[in-house]
C-alpha positions as CSV (number, residue, x, y, z in Angstrom):
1,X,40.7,-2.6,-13.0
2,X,40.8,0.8,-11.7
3,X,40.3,1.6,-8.0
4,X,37.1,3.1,-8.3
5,X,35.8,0.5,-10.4
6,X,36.8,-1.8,-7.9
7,X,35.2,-0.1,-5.3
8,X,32.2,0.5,-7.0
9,X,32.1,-3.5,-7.4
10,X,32.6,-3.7,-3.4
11,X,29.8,-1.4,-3.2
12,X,27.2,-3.0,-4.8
13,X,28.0,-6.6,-3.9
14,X,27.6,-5.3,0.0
15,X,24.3,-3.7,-1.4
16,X,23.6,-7.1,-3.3
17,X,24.2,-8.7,0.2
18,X,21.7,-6.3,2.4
19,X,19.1,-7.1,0.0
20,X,19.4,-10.6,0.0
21,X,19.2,-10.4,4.0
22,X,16.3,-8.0,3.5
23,X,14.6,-10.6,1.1
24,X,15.4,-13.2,3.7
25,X,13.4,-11.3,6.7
26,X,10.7,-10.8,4.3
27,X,10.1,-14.6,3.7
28,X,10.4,-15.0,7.2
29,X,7.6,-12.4,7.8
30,X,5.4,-13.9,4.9
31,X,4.9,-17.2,6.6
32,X,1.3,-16.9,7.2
33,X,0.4,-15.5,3.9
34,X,2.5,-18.0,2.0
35,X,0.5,-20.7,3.7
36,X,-2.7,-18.6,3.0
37,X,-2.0,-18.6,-0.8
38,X,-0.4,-22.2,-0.9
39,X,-4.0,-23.1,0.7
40,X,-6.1,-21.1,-2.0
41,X,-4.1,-22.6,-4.7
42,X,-3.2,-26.5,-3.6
43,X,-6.3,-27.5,-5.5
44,X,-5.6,-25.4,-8.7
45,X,-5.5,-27.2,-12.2
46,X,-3.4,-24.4,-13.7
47,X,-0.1,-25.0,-15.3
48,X,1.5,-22.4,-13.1
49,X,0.4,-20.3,-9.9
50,X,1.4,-18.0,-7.9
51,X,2.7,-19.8,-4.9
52,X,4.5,-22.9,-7.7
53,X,6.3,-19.2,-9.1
54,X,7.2,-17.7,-5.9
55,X,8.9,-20.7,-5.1
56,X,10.5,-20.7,-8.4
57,X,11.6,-17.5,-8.9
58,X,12.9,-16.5,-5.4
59,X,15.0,-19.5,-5.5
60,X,16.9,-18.6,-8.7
61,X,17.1,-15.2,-8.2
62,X,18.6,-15.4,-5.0
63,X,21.1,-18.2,-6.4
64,X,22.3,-15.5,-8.6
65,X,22.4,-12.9,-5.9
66,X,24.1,-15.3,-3.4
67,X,26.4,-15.9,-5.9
68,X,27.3,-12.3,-6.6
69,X,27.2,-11.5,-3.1
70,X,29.0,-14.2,-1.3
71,X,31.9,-15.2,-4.1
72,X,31.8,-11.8,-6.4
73,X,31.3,-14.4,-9.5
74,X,28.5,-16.5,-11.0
75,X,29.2,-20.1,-12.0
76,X,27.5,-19.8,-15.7
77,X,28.8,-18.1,-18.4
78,X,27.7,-14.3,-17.9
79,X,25.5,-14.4,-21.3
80,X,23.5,-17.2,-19.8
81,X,23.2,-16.0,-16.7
82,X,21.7,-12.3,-18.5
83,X,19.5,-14.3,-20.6
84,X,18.1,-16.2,-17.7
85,X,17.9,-13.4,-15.4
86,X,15.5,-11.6,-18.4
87,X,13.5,-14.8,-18.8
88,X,12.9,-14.5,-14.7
89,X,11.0,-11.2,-14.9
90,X,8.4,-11.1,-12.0
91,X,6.0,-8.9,-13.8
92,X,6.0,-10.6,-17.3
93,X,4.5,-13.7,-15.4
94,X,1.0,-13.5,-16.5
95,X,-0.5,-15.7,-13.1
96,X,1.6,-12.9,-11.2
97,X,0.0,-10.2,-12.8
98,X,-2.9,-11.1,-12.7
99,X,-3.3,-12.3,-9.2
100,X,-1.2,-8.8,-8.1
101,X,-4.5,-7.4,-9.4
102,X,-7.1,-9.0,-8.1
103,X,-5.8,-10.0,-4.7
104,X,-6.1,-6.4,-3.1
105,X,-4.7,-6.0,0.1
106,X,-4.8,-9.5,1.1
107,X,-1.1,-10.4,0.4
108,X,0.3,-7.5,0.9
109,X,3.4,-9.0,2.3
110,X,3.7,-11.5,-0.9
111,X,3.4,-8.3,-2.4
112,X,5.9,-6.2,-1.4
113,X,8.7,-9.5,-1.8
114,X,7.8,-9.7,-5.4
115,X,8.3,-5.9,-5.3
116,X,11.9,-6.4,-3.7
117,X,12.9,-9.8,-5.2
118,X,12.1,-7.8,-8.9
119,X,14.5,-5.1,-7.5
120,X,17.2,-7.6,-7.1
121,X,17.0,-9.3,-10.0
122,X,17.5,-6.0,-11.8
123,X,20.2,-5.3,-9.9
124,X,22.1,-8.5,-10.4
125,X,21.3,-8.2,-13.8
126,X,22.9,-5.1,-13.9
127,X,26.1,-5.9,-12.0
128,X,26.4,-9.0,-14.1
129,X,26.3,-6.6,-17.1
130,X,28.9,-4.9,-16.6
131,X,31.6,-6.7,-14.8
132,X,30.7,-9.5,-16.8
133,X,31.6,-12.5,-14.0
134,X,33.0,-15.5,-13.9
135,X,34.4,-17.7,-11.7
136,X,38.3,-16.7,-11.3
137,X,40.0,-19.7,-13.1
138,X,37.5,-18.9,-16.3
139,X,38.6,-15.1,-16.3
C-alpha cells in the first residue's frame, strides 16, 4: 500500500467516524419525534413501519460504520458486507418512501437522519469497495 493510499484510508475512516458522532447527536435530538412516530405507529398491522425500520436500519449501518471507523476492518467477508449494505438502501424501503412523502414537515428531524444515515451507508459502502476489509488475520 502506497502512502497516499494509506492516507486516503486515514482520511475517510476519521470522516467515517465524525459522521457516526454526527448520526449519534442526531438520535439524541430526535427523541421527541421518535416517540411521536413510535406512538402513531404502535397500533399499526403492517409488516414493517417506519419506526420497526429506523430501528433496523440505523443499527446495522452504524455496525458497519463503527466497524470501519473504530477497527479499520469489518468482521464479514467484504462481498457480504457490499451485498448487505445494497440490501439496506433507505430510499428503496417502500414504508420509508412513502411516509417521507406524506409526513410533511412533521418529522423533520427523522428526516434529515435518514438523509445522513443514507449518506453513510454510501460511504461505507464505498470504502468497503475499494479497500476491500477484513479483519487482519483474514488479510
Amino acid at each position: 500500500m502506497n502512502i497516499k493510499q494509506g492516507e486516503a484510508e486515514i482520511f475517510e475512516r476519521n470522516r467515517l467516524s465524525e459522521l457516526k458522532n454526527r448520526l449519534f447527536a442526531y438520535e439524541k435530538a430526535m427523541k421527541d419525534e421518535r416517540r411521536k412516530l413510535w406512538e402513531a405507529e404502535k397500533e399499526s398491522e403492517e409488516k414493517h413501519t417506519v419506526w420497526s425500520q429506523l430501528e433496523l436500519l440505523s443499527t446495522y449501518i452504524s455496525g458497519y460504520v463503527s466497524q470501519i471507523a473504530d477497527y479499520g476492518y469489518i468482521r464479514q467477508k467484504p462481498q457480504e458486507a457490499i451485498n448487505h449494505l445494497h440490501q439496506l438502501s433507505i430510499f428503496d424501503v417502500d414504508c420509508i418512501v412513502n411516509w417521507y412523502h406524506q409526513s410533511g414537515d412533521e418529522y423533520p428531524k427523522i428526516k434529515q437522519f435518514f438523509e445522513l444515515l443514507d449518506y453513510i451507508r454510501l460511504l461505507a459502502l464505498e470504502y468497503i469497495e475499494r479497500y476491500r476489509l477484513l479483519e487482519p488475520t483474514e488479510k
